[in-house]
N, C-alpha and C positions, 0 to 999 in steps of 0.2 A: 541328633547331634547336639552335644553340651557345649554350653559358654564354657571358654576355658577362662577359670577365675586368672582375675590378675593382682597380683600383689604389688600396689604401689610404694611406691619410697612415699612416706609421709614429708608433706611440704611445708616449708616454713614458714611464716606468714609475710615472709618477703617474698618468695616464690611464689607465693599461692596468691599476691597483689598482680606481679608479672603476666602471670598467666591470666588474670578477669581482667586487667585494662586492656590484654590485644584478644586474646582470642572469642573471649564471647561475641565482641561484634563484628568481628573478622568470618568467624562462621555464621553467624547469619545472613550477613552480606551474603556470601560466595551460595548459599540458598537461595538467598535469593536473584541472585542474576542467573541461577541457572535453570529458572524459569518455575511461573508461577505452582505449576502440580509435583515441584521436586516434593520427593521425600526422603528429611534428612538421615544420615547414616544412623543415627541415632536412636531411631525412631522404627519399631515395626508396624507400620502402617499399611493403607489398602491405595491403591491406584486412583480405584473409584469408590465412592463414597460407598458405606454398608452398614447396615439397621444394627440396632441397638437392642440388647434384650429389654421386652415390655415388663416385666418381672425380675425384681433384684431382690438377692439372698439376703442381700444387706444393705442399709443407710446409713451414712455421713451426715452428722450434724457437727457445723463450720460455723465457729464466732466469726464472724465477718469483718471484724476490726471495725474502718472508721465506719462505714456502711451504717453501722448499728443496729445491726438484721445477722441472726441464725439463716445460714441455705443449710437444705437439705436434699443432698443432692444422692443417686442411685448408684451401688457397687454390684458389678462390675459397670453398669453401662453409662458411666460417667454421665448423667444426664441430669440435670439441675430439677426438681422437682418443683420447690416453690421455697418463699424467703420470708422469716418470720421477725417484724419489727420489733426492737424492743429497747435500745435507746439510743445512745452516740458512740463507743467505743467498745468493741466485746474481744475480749482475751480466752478465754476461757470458758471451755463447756465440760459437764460433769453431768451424768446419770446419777438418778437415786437408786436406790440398790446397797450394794455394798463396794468396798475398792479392790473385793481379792481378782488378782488375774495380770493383763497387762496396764497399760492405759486407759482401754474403754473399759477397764473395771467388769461387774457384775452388775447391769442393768436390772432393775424390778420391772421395766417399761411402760414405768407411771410417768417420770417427771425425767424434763433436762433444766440443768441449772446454769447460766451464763452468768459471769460479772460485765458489767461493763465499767472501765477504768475511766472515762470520760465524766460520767454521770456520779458513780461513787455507788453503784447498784447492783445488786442482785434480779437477775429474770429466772422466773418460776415460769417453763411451758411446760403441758400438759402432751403428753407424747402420742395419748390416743385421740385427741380434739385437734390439736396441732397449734394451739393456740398460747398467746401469753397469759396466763392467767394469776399471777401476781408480779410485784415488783414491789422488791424492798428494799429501804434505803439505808446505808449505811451511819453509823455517828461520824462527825468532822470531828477534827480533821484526821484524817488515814491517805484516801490515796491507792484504792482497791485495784491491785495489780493482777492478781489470778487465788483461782481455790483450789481446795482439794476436800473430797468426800472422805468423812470419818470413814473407819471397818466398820462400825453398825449402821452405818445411813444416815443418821438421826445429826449430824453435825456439821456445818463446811469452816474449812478452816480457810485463811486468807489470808495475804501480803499488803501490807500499809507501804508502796513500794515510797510514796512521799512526806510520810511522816514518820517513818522508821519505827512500824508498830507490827503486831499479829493480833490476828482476832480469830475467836473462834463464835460461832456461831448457833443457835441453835434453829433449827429450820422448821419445826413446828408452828415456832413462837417467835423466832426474829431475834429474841431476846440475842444480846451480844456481849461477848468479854475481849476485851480490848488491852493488851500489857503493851509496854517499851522494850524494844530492845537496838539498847544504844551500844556504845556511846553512837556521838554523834559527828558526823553524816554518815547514815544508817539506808539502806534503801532493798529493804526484803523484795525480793520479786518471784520468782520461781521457786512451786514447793509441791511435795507431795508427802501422805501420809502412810507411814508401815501399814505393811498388812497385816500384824498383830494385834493391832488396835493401841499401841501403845507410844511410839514417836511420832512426829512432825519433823520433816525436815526443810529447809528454804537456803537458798541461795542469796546472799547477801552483795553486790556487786562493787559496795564503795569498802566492803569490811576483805572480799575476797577470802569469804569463809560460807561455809554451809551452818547453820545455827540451827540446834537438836532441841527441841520441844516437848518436853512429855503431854500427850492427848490427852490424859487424865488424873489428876487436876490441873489444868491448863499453865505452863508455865516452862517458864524458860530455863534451861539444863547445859551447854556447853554452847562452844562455837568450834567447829575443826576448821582448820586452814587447808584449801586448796590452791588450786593454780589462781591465773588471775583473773579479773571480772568473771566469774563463774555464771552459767546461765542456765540452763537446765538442770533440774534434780529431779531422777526418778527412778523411784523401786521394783524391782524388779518382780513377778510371780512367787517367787521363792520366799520374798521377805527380806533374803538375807543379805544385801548390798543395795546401795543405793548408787546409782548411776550419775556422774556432773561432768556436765560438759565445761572444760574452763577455756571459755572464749578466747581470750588474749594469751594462753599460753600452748594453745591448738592441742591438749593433752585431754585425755577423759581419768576423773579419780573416782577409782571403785571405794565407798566406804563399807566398812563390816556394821550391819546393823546392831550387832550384840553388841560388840565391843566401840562403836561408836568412837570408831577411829579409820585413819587413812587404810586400806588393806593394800593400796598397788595406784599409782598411773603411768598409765600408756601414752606415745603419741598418736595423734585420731588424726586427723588433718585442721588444715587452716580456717580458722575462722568458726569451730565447733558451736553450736547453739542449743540443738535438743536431741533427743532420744528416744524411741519407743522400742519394742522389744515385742518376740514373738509369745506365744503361751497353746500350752497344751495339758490336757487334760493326765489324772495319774495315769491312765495307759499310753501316755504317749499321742493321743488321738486328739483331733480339734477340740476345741473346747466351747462347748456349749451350754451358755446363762438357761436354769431355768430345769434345765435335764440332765444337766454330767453335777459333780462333787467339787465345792471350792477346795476342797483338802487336794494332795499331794498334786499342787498345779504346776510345771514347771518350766522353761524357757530352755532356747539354743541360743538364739542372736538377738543381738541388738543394731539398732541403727542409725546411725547418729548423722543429722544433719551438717555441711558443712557451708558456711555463708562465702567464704571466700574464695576456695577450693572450686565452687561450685559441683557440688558431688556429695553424696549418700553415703560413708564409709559403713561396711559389715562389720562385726566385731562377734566375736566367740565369745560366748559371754563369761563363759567356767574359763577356759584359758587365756582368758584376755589379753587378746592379742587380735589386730586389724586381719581379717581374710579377703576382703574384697573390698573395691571403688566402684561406685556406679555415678558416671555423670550425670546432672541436673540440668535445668535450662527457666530462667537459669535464678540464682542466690537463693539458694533454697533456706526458711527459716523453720518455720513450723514443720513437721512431720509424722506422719498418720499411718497406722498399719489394719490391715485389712482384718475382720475379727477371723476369716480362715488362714493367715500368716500368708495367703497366697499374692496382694499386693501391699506395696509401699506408697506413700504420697506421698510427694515433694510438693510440700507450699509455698510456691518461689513470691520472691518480692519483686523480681522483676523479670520483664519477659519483651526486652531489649533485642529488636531485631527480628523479633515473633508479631503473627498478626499482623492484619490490616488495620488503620489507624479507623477510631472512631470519634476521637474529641482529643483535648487541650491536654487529659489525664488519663496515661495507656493503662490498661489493664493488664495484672498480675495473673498466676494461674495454677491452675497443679497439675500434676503429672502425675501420674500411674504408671510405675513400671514394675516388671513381673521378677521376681522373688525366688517361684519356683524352680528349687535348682536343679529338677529335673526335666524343664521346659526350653525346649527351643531356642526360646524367646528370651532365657534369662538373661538381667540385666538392660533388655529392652524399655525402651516408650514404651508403654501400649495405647497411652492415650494422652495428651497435654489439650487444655482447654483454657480459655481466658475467666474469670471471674467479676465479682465486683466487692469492692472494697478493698480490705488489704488483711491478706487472710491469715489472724491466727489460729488458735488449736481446734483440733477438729478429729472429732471421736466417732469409731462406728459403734452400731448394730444392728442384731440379726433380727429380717424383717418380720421373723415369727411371732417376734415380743411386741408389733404394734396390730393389732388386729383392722379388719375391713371394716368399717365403720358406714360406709358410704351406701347403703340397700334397704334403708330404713328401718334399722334395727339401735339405733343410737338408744332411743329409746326403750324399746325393748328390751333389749339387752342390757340392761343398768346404766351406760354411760352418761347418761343425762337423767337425773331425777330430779331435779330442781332447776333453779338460775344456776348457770354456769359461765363465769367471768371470760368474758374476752377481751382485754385490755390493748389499747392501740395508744400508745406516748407518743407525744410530738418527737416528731425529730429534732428540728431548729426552731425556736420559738422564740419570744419576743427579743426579735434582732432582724437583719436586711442584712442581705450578704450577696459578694457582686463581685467581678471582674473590670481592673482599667488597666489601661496600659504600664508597663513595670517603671514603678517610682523611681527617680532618682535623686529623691529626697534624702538629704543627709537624716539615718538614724535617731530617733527622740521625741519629744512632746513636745507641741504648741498648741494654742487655743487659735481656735479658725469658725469664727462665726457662732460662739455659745460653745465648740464642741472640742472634747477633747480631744485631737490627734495624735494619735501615736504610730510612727514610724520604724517598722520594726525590720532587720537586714536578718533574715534564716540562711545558714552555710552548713557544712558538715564542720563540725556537730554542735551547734549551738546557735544563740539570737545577742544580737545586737539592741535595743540595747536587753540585757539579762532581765533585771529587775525592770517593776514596771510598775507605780504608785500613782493611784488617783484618790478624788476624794467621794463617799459616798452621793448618789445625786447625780455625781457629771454624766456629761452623754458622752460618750466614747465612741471613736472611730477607730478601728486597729488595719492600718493599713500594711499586709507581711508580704516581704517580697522575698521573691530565692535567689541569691546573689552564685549560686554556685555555677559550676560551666559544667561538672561531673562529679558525682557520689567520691565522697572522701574515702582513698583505698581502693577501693573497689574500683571506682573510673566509670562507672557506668553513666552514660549520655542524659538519660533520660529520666533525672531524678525528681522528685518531687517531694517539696518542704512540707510537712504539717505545723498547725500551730492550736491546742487546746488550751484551754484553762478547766483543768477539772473541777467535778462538783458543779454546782446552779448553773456555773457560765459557760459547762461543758455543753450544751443545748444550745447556746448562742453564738461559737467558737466553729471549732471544729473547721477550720480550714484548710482547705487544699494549696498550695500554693506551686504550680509546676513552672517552669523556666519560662520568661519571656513576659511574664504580668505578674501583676502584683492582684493578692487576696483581700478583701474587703470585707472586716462585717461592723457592723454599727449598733449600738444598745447602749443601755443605760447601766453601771454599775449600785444596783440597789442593795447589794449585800455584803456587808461589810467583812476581812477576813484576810486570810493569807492562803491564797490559792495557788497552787504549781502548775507550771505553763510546761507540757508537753509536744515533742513529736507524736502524730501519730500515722503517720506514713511512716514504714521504715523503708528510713534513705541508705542505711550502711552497717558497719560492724557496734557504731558507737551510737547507734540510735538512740537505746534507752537511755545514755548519759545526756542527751539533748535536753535539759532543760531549764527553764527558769521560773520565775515566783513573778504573778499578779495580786499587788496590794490591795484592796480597797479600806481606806480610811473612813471611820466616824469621827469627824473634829469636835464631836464632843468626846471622844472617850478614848483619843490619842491615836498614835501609830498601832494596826493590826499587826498581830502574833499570832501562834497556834494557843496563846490564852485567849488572846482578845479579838471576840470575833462573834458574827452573828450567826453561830453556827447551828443551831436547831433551827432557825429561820433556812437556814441552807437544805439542812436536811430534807427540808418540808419539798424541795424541787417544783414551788410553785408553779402551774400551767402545763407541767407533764403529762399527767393524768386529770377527772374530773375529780373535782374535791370528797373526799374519801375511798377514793379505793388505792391510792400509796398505802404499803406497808412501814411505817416507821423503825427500823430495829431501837428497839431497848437496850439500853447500854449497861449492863450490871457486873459488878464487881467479881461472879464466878458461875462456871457452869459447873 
C-alpha cells in the first residue's frame, strides 16, 4: 500500500511560527502521557526492541558542530560507530575525490576534509586509518564558515563568513588565495562549486545575493540577487542550476549555471535552510564512485530542509515545483541523503519533548525517514536517535571505498609504510570553564580582584553587551547567561545560548550556556586582534546573525582592526597541537 503524497499549501512564516510554538510540544506531551512504549504516529517503529544490521552498505561522516568531533555513524543501521577529534566547531565535511554527483560528491576514499569555524581550521582524516592526520590553519583574519571541493580534487574553496572574504586553497600545499568581496557588511557562508570545474557559488546573507566566482583564475565575477538572507547553495548533478534556499523569504531560487542568472523561484516552506538532491547514474541506475561514469549523472528530487515549518519539503527538480511534505521532529537544519537515494536525514536542532533527560544540555538528533516511493513506509521515521554536539553537514559513503584494515594486513597491505601522523588537538585549553548559578548582574565590565569581568546577557539573537574590548595581558572572566524563556520565533522551551570567539580563543570559549545558569570560562587575553564572537548552538532562524566582535588591545600599538593585529601569532593556535606538526596555510597572491 502507497503513501498517498500530500500536497501541502506552502506556509507563511507567520504560519509556519503558529504551528512550532503550539504543536511540537503539544505532541510530545500527548506521547508522552500516553505512556512510556508509545510509538508516535509518526514513526514506523517496532513494539519491541530489534537488532541492527552488523554490516552497512554505507557511512555517514557528521561535522559535529560545537563537539568538535567528525561521528561516523552506520546506514541503514543508524548506529554511531566511533567520533573523531579534531578541534572546536566543525561545519562542514567534504571527500577528496572529485564533486561530480550529488552532495557526497565522488569520494577517492583516501581523505575527508572538515573546517572548523571555531578554530579558523581545516582537518585532514584519513579515511582508511580513521584518524586526524593533519590540521591546517587558516591566515587571519577570515572567519572559515564551510568549503567546497574543486571538480579536480586538488583545491577547497571557503567562506570568510566574518571577514567578508573567499579563499581558495591549495590542499597539497596549504598554500592560500585570499580576495574581498565587499562592500561591507559582507558575510559569505554557504557555497558550492560547479561541476564543470569552472564557477564558485556562495551565499551572501547580509548582501542577500548569491556571489559567482570563477575557479580558474580565482576571482570574483557577479553577484545575482535572491530572496532574503539566503542559506544554502547547491548544485545539482547535472551542473546546470544551482539550488538556494532564501531563508526569510521561505522561497527556493533555481539559478541557470550558464547564464548565471535567476531561471525561476518557487515557494518551499517556512523557514528554508538547505538542500540535497538525489543522483543516478547515465542509465538511470544508483550511482556508484569508483565503478559507474561521472558523465551523463542525473537527478529527480530535491530536498529541502525547513527550520520553521518543521518538515522536509520534496521538490521536482526539472519542474520545480513542491510534491511533497514530510514532517521532521523536530527544526530540522542540516540535511543528508542516503548515497542509494533510498533515505533522507533530518538534522534537527532540537528534539523538544523527545528523550529521556540526561543533563543541564538536551541533545539533538537525526532522523531517517524513507524516501522510497514505492515503500510502505514512505514518508515514515524509520529511525530518530539523539546525538552529541550540534550537528552540521554530513555526507555519506559507500562502505566499499574504506577497506578492512583491522586482520593485520595495515601493513602488508601498503597502508602503513612509514610514521603515520595521528594528531589529537586540545579541545579547551589554557582556560577553566564552570557552571554557577544564573547572574543577575547587570550586563558590562568591571575589574574584580586583578580580573576582568565581563558580563554578558545572550537572547535570540544577539549579546548584550555586542562589542567587547580589553587590553592585551588582562585575565578575563566571561561570565554568559541566557536571558531567553523560548527560542525566538520558533518558541521552543528548551533553548540553549552559545558563545565563541573564533580563531586562538576559539579553544578557550566555546560555551554552552542553557536556561537557568550562567557559563563560565576564565583565560588570559594574550593575542592581540579583532576576533568575532559567535553563536554556536543553533537557537533559531537568526542564528548565524547572532553575533559580536572581541577586541584585544596592544597599548602600544593602539585599538585592534583586521589591520592591526597579532595575527600570524594567532595562526600559529599555540597549545593545539605539539610544536610542529600544525600545518600553517601560506597566504599568496594566486593559484
Amino acid at each position: 500500500m502507497h503513501r498517498i503524497k500530500r500536497n501541502f499549501p506552502m506556509m507563511s512564516l507567520l504560519s509556519g511560527v503558529i504551528l512550532a510554538s503550539g504543536g511540537l510540544v503539544s505532541t510530545a506531551i500527548a506521547d508522552e502521557k500516553a505512556g512510556d512504549k508509545v510509538i508516535p504516529s509518526w514513526q514506523y517503529g517496532a513494539a519491541e526492541p530489534q537488532d541492527s544490521p552488523l554490516h552497512d552498505p554505507m557511512i555517514m561522516y557528521n561535522a559535529g558542530g560545537l563537539d568538535g568531533r567528525v561521528a561516523v555513524i552506520g546506514i541503514p543501521s543508524f548506529k554511531t560507530y566511533r567520533h573523531i577529534d579534531v578541534g572546536v566547531d566543525l561545519h562542514e565535511v567534504s571527500y577528496g575525490g572529485t564533486n561530480h554527483g550529488n552532495k557526497n560528491g565522488t569520494p577517492d576514499g583516501k581523505y575527508l576534509y572538515v573546517n572548523d569555524k571555531g578554530a579558523n581550521t581545516i582537518g585532514e582524516i584519513n579515511l582508511q586509518t580513521g584518524f586526524l592526520e593533519r590540521l591546517i590553519s587558516i591566515p587571519f583574519p577570515f572567519g572559515l564558515h564551510h568549503i567546497a571541493l574543486s571538480t579536480d580534487g586538488k583545491h577547497l574553496f571557503g567562506t570568510g563568513e566574518y571577514s567578508g572574504k573567499m579563499m581558495k586553497m591549495e590542499i597539497k600545499t596549504g598554500k592560500t588565495q585570499i580576495i574581498d568581496w565587499g562592500p561591507a557588511p559582507s558575510a559569505p557562508d554557504y557555497l558550492d562549486a560547479g561541476r564543470k570545474g569552472k564557477y564558485v557559488f556562495a551565499g551572501n546573507y547580509y548582501h542577500s545575493t548569491v556571489g559567482v566566482f570563477s575557479a580558474n583564475p580565482f576571482k570574483f565575477i557577479k553577484e545575482i540577487p535572491v530572496g532574503k538572507n539566503p542559506h544554502g547553495v547547491d548544485v545539482i548533478p547535472e551542473g546546470t542550476l544551482a539550488l538556494v534556499s532564501d531563508k526569510l523569504s521561505a522561497t527556493m531560487t533555481f539559478i541557470d549555471v550558464d547564464k548565471l542568472a535567476v531561471h525561476k523561484v518557487i515557494p518551499t516552506c517556512a523557514g528554508p535552510l538547505h538542500s540535497v538532491m538525489d543522483v543516478y547514474d547515465k542509465d538511470g541506475g544508483v550511482y556508484e564512485p569508483g565503478k559507474d561514469s561521472t558523465e551523463g549523472l542525473t537527478s529527480k528530487y530535491a530536498y529541502e530542509s525547513c527550520f520553521v515549518a518543521d518538515s522536509n519539503v520534496k521538490i521536482d527538480i526539472h519542474k520545480q515545483v513542491v510534491v511533497d511534505e514530510i514532517p521532521t521532529h523536530y527544526r530540522t537544519g542540516h540535511i543528508s541523503i542516503s548515497n542509494d537515494n533510498s533515505y533522507v536525514f533530518a538534522l534537527n536542532k532540537f528534539s523538544t519533548g523527545l528523550f529521556s533527560p540526561t543533563g543541564i544540555v538536551y541533545p539533538v538528533n537525526f532522523e531517517m525517514w524513507d524516501a522510497r516511493e514505492d515503500s510502505p513506509t514512505y514518508g515514515k521515521t524509520l529511525k530518530i536517535m539523539p546525538v552529541d554536539g550540534e550537528p552540521h553537514n554530513a555526507k555519506n559513503i559507500w562502505s566499499y571505498q574504506i577497506k578492512r584494515w583491522n586482520l593485520g594486513n595495515a601493513t602488508k597491505d601498503g597502508l602503513i609504510t612509514g610514521p603515520m601522523k595521528q594528531l589529537n588537538p586540545a579541545h579547551k585549553m589554557k582556560s577553566h570553564h564552570y557552571l554557577i548559578p544564573k547572574s543577575t548582574a547587570r550586563p558590562g565590565i568591571k575589574m574584580v580582584n586583578g580580573v576582568k569581568e565581563i558580563q554578558v546577557k545572550s537572547f535570540s539573537y544577539g549579546y548584550i553587551p555586542r562589542q567587547i574590548r580589553v587590553n592585551k595581558g588582562d585575565k578575563v572572566r566571561l561570565i554568559v547567561t541566557n536571558i531567553d524563556r523560548a527560542a525566538g520565533i520558533t518558541k521552543n522551551p528548551d533553548v540553549t545560548m552559545g558563545f565563541t570567539i573564533y580563531g586562538p580563543y576559539g579553544f578557550r570559549t566555546n560555551l554552552s550556556s542553557p536556561r537557568g545558569v550562567s557559563a563560565v570560562s576564565e583565560f588570559t587575553a594574550d593575542i592581540a586582534g579583532e576576533f568575532e564572537i559567535f553563536c554556536q548552538h543553533f537557537c533559531g532562524p537568526l542564528h548565524l546573525e547572532m553575533r559580536g566582535t572581541f577586541y584585544v588591545d596592544d597599548p602600544a600599538k593602539g585599538d585592534s582592526n583586521f589591520d592591526v593585529g597579532e595575527y600570524a601569532k594567532a595562526q600559529q593556535l599555540e597549545g593545539v597541537l605539539e610544536e610542529g606538526e600544525l600545518t600553517i596555510a601560506e597566504r599568496v597572491q594566486s593559484l
